[in-house]
C-alpha positions as CSV (number, residue, x, y, z in Angstrom):
1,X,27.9,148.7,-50.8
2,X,26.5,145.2,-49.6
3,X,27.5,143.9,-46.8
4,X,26.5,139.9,-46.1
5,X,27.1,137.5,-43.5
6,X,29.1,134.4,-45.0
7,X,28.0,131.0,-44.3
8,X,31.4,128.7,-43.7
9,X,30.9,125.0,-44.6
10,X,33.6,122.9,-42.4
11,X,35.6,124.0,-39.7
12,X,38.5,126.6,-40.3
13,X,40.1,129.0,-38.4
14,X,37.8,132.1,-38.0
15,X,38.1,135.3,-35.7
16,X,34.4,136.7,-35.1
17,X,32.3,136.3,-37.9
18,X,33.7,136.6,-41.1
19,X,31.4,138.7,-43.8
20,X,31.6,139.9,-47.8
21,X,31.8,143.0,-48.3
22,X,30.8,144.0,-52.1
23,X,30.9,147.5,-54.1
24,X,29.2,147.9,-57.2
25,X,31.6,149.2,-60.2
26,X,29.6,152.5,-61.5
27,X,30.1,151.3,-64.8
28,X,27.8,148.9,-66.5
29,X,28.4,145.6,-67.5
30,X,32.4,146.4,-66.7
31,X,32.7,142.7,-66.3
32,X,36.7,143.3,-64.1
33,X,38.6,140.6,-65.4
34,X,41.7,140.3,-62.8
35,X,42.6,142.5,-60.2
36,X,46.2,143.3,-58.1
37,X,46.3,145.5,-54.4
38,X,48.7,148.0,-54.7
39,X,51.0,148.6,-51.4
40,X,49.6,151.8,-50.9
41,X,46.0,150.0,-50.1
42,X,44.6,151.0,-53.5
43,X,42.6,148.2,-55.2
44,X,43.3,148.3,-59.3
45,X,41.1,146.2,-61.8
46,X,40.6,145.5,-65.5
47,X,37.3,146.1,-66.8
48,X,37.6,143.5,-69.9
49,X,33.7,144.2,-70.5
50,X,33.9,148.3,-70.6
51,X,37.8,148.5,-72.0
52,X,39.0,150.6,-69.1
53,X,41.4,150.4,-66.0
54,X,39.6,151.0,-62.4
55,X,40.7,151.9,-59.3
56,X,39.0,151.2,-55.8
57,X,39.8,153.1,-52.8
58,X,38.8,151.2,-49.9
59,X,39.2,154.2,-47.2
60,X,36.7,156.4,-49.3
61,X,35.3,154.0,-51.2
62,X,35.3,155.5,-54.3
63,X,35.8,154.0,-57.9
64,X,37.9,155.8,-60.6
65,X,37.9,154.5,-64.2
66,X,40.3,155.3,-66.9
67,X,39.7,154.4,-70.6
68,X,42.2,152.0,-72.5
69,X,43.4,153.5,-75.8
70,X,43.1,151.1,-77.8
71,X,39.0,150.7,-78.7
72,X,38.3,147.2,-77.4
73,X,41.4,146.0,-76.3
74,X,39.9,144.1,-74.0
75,X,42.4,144.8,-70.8
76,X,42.2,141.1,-69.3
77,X,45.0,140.9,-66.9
78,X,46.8,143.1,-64.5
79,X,49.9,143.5,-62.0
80,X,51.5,146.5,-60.3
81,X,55.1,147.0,-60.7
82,X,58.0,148.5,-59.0
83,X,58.6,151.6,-60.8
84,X,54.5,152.8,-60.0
85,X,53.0,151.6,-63.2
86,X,50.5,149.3,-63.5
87,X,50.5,146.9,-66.1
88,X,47.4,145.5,-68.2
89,X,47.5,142.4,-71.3
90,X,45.4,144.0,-74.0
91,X,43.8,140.5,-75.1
92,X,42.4,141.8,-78.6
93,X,44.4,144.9,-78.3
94,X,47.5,142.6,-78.3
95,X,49.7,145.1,-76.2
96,X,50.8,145.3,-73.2
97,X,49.6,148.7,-71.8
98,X,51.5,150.6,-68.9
99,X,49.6,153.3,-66.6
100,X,51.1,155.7,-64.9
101,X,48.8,156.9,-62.0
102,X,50.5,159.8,-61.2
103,X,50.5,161.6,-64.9
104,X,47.2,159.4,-65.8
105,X,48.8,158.6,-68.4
106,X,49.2,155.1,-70.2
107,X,52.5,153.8,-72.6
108,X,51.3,150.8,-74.9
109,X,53.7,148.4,-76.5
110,X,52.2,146.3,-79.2
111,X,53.5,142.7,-79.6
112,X,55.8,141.0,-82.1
113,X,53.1,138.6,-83.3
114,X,49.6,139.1,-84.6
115,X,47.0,137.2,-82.5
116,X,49.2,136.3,-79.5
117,X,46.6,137.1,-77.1
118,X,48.8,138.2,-74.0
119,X,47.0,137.2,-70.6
120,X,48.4,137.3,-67.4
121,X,51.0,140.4,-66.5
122,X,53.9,140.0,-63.4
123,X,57.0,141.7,-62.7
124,X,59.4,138.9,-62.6
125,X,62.7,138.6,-59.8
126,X,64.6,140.3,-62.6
127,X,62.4,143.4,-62.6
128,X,61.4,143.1,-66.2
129,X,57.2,142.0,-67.2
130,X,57.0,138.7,-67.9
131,X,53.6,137.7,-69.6
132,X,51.7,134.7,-71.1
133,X,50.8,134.2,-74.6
134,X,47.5,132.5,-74.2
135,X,47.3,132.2,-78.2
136,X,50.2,132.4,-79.6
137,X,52.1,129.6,-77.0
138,X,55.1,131.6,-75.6
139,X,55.7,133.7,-72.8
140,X,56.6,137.3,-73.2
141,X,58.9,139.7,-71.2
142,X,59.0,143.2,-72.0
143,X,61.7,145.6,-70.7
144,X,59.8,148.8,-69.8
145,X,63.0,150.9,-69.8
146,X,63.3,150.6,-73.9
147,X,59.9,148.7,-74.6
148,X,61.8,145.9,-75.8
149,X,59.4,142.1,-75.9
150,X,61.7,139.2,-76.1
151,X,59.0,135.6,-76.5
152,X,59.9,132.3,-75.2
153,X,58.9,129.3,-77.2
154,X,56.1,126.5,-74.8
155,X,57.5,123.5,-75.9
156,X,54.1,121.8,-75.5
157,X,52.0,122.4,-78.5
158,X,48.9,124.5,-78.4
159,X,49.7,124.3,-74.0
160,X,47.2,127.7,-73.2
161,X,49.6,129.1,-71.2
162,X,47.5,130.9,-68.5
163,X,48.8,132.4,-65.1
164,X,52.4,133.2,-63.9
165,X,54.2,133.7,-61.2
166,X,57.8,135.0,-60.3
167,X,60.3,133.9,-57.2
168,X,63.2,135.1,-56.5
169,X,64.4,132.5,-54.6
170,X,65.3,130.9,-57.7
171,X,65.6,134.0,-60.7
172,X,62.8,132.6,-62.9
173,X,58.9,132.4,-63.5
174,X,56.9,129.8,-63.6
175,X,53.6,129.5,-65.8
176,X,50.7,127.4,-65.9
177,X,49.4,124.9,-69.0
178,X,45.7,125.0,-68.8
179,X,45.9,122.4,-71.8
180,X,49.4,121.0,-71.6
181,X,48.2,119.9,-68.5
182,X,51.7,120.6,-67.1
183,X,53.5,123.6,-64.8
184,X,56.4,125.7,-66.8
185,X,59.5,127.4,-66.0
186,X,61.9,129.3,-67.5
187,X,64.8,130.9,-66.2
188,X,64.8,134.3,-66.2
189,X,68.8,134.3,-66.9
190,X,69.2,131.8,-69.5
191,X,66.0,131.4,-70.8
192,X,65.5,128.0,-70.4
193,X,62.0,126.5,-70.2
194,X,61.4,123.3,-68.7
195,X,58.3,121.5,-68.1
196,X,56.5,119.3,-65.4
197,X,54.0,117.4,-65.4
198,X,51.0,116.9,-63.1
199,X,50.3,113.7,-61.5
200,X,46.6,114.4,-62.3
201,X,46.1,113.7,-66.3
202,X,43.6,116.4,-67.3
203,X,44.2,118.8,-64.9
204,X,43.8,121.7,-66.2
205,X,46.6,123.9,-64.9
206,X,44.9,127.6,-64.3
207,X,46.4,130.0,-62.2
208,X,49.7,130.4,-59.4
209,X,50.1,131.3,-56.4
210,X,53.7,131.2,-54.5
211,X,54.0,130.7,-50.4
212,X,57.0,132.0,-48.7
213,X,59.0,129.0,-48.7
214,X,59.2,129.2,-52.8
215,X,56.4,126.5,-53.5
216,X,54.5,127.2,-56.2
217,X,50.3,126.4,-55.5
218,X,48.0,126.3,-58.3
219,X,44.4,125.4,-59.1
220,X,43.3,121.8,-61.2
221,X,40.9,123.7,-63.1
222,X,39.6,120.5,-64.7
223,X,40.4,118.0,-61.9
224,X,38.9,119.6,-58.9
225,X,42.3,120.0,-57.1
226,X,44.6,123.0,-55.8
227,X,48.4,121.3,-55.6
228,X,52.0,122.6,-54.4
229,X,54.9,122.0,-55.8
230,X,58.1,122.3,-54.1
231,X,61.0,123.1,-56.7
232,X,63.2,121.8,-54.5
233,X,62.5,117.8,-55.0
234,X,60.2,118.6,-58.1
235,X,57.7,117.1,-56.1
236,X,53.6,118.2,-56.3
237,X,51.3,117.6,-53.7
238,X,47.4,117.6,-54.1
239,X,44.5,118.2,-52.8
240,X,40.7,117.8,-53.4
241,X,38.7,120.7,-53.6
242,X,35.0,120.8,-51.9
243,X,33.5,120.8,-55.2
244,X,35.3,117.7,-56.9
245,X,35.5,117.8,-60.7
246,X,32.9,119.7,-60.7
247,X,34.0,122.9,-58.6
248,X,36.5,124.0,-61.1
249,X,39.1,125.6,-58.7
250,X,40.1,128.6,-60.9
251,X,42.4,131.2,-58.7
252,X,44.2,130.6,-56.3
253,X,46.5,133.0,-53.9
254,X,48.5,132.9,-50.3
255,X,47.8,135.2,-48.0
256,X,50.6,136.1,-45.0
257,X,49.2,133.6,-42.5
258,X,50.5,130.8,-44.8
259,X,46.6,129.9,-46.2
260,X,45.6,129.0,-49.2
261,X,42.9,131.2,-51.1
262,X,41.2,129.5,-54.1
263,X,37.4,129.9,-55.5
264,X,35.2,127.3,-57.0
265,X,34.2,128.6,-60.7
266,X,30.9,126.4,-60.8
267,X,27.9,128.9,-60.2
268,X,26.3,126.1,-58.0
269,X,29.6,126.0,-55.7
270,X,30.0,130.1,-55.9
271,X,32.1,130.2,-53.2
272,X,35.6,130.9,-52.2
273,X,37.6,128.0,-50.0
274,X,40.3,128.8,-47.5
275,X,42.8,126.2,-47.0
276,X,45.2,125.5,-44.3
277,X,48.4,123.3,-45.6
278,X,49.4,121.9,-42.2
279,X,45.9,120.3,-41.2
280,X,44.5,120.2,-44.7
281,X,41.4,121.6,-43.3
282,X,39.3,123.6,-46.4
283,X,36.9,126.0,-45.1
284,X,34.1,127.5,-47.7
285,X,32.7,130.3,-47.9
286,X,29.4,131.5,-49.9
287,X,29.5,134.6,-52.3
288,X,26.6,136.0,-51.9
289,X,25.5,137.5,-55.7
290,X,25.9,135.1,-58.2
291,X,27.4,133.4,-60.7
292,X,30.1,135.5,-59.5
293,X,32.6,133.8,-62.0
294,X,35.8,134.8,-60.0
295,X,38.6,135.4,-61.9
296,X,41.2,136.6,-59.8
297,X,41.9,137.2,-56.2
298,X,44.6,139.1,-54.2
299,X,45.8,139.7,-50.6
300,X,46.4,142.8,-50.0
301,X,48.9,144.8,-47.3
302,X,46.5,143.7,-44.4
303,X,46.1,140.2,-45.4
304,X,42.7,141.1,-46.7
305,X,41.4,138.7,-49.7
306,X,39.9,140.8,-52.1
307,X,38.3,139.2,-55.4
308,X,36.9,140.8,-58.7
309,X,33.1,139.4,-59.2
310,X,32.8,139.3,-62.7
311,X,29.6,138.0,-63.4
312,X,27.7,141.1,-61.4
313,X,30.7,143.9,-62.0
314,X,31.5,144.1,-58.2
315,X,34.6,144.4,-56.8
316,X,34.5,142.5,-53.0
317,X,36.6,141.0,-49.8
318,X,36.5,139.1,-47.2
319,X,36.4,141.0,-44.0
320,X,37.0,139.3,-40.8
């Protein structure tokens, strides 16, 4: 464990001293790809660089690692689900792979398509797994109850359809275009996808976040931005990152205080940016081992930010 005083740039709000706290992931090279906190505290992980699942235990802290089945499936994105599984996209694998922590045991489900190159897991409002096909342009759900994938059509060609987010507020999922340049919908109902587009040309649509008032936040990876958009008037609203173009704002998440949690991908930026949506005020913060290469953040039960270093195959938060 590391444990590192962190440097803010700007002026946000801050209670004592905020520090990083890092653990080291016993295996090698793991490389953890995206991360999800359970509600029982637990912090799960895939390692896309060692093909296995990992678990962190933040009372004991103690790591426990599971292999994937499927010999480099390259377990890229992961989300925790109602019934107690957690669910991983098998980028080369091109599954979707259930565990059950209980019975250690995981349930894969291969896709209809060759290639597709699943990404980025949820459980959507309607309780089904709702995925993205980074490759093969279409967003996935699969019924775990009878295994079942049913794959929605992107209407923008070649879009690199990256995160995803559910609300129930509204009974769909919305996804982002990382080259459509665009934020999608579809309703988890009818099926219907609709797109919108940013105000930003090349902005690089990455990953989503959603606040509790139903608007949806996500990262300009290629702009420099992090923007909200309120479904309501279909309306975005932007702002610069510290970094500018440069930074490449790359996750994003909302913790319960109503900030905004995004990092900036660029190893000379390195750093993870707090931002409040009623002053606007960003607030940056340093990670300490670098290029971290931040893939994915979350917030778990005590509205602790926790983020999965994938450069240096640490798993770390931000204590305060």
């Amino acid at each position: 464990m590391r444990t590192i005083t962190l440097l803010a740039a700007g002026v946000g709000w801050l209670v004592g001293t905020p520090t990083i706290v890092e653990y080291d992931i016993p295996t090698p090279n793991s490389a953890p790809h995206c991360l999800v906190a359970a509600p029982d505290g637990l912090i799960w992980f895939a390692e896309i660089g060692a093909n296995k699942l990992g678990r962190f235990d933040p009372q004991t802290e103690k790591f426990t690692e599971w292999p994937v089945p499927t010999a480099d499936g390259r377990p890229h994105g992961i989300t925790w689900a109602s019934d107690g599984r957690l669910y991983l996209t098998e980028q080369r694998g091109n599954k979707i792979a259930a565990f059950d922590p209980k019975a250690e045991r995981f349930s894969e489900y291969p896709l209809p398509h060759d290639g597709s190159g699943p990404h980025t897991p949820i459980q959507g409002p309607d309780g089904m797994i709702w995925f993205t096909e980074q490759a093969g342009n279409r967003i996935g759900r699969l019924d775990p109850a009878t295994g079942k994938i049913v794959e929605y059509d992107v209407p923008t060609p070649r879009a690199n359809a990256y995160g995803i987010i559910g609300s129930r507020q509204e009974m769909a999922v919305y996804f982002a275009e990382l080259e459509g340049h665009k934020l999608g919908r579809v309703d988890v109902r009818t099926g219907k996808v609709t797109e919108f587009p940013t105000p930003t040309p090349n902005s690089g649509v990455r990953r989503l976040a959603i606040d509790r008032s139903g608007g949806i936040w996500m990262s300009y990876n290629r702009a420099g931005k992090v923007a909200r958009f309120d479904p309501s008037t279909k309306a975005f609203k932007e702002y610069d990152a510290p970094g500018g173009p440069h930074g490449q704002p790359y996750t994003i998440e909302v913790d319960s205080t109503g900030h905004v949690w995004f990092n900036q991908f660029d190893p000379t930026a390195n750093d993870l940016v707090e931002l409040d949506p009623t002053s606007g005020k960003m607030t940056s913060y340093k990670i300490p081992s670098g290029p971290a290469l931040v893939r994915k953040l979350t917030v778990d039960a005590h509205n602790t930010v926790w983020y999965a270093n994938n450069g240096q195959s640490k798993i770390g938060k931000v204590k305060r």
